[in-house]
Phi, psi and omega in degrees: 000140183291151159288112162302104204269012202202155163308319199299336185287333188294297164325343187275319227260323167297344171298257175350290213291309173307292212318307185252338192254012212269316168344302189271357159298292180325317186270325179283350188275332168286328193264047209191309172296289191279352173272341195288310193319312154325307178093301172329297191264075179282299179300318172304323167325293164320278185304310185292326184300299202292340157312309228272336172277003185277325182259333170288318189292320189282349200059006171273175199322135171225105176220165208287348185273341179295299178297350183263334183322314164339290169308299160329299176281346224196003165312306192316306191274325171316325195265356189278320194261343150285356142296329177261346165278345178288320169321289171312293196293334142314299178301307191281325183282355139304338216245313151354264163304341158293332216258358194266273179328016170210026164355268208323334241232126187265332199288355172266341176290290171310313177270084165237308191285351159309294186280359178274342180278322156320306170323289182290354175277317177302322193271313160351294183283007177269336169339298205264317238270319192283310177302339159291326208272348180299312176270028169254129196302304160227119214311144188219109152001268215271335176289356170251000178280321197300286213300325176320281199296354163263352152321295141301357217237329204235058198151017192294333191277344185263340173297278188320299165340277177320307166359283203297311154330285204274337156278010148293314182325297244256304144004289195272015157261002156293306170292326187252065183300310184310341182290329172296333179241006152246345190185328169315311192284352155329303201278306165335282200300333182275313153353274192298333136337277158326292139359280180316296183320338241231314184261002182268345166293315200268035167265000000 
């Protein structure tokens, strides 16, 4: 892939890809759909999706053997960042949920809506954070939550933007539900892929 020095190339370079690429969205978004299924292998899911577009972003080989490789090379680790975002995300919708439930109590109430911001800022950052963690020789957890958040940190308008793009996404594949098994969690993993490419270039 050429570096993109501008918005207009990253829209081109999304453009191209539906254009010429969609296909091969499409077969990583069913091996992405049937890995899901099980529920157990959810992080494996991940990790084989978020390869394979890793390697299509990269112009390189993008094949169904490309997607297991994925799996494989990012087991560890995929179950390492999904378990600890089930943790973080549990602790806060506990702590929520104390505060919807002691209505009467206001210092509980304020932090109930303190940790609801929290929430969202936590899922935000995983956008960038699994596509970092992919481009590390060798994957590190928290070092790739660091990179997310200067990412966001240095970039929020074009970070907030995508947001909004990928939660319209995941909104008209609520209403369009068929859309989950042909091409959303794909083109998200590709969006957010990209992305990453896009802003590590303009470092």
């Amino acid at each position: 892939m050429d570096i993109m020095k501008s918005t207009k190339d990253y829209i081109r370079n999304v453009l191209d890809t539906i254009r010429y690429d969609f296909g091969e969205l499409m077969v990583a978004n069913i091996f992405w759909v049937l890995l899901i299924l099980p529920i157990i292998t959810i992080p494996a899911a991940f990790a084989g999706l978020n390869y394979f577009i890793s390697q299509l972003v990269s112009n390189e080989p993008a094949t169904r053997k490309i997607f297991f490789e994925g799996v494989k090379k990012y087991f560890r680790a995929s179950y390492t960042w999904f378990l600890f975002n089930v943790i973080i995300i549990v602790l806060l919708l506990f702590n929520i949920d104390l505060g919807i439930k002691n209505s009467q109590l206001l210092w509980l109430q304020f932090l109930s809506g303190i940790y609801w911001v929290i929430l969202a800022v936590w899922m935000l950052l995983q956008i960038y954070t699994f596509p970092l963690l992919i481009r590390q020789d060798k994957p590190k957890l928290m070092l790739a939550l660091r990179n997310s958040a200067i990412l966001w940190f240095k970039h929020t308008g074009f970070s907030l933007l995508l947001s909004v793009v990928i939660i319209l996404l995941i909104g008209v594949s609520l209403y369009l539900y068929p859309l989950w098994f042909v091409i959303t969690g794909s083109l998200i993993a590709y969006l957010a892929n990209l992305s990453v490419v896009y802003l590590l270039s303009k470092e």
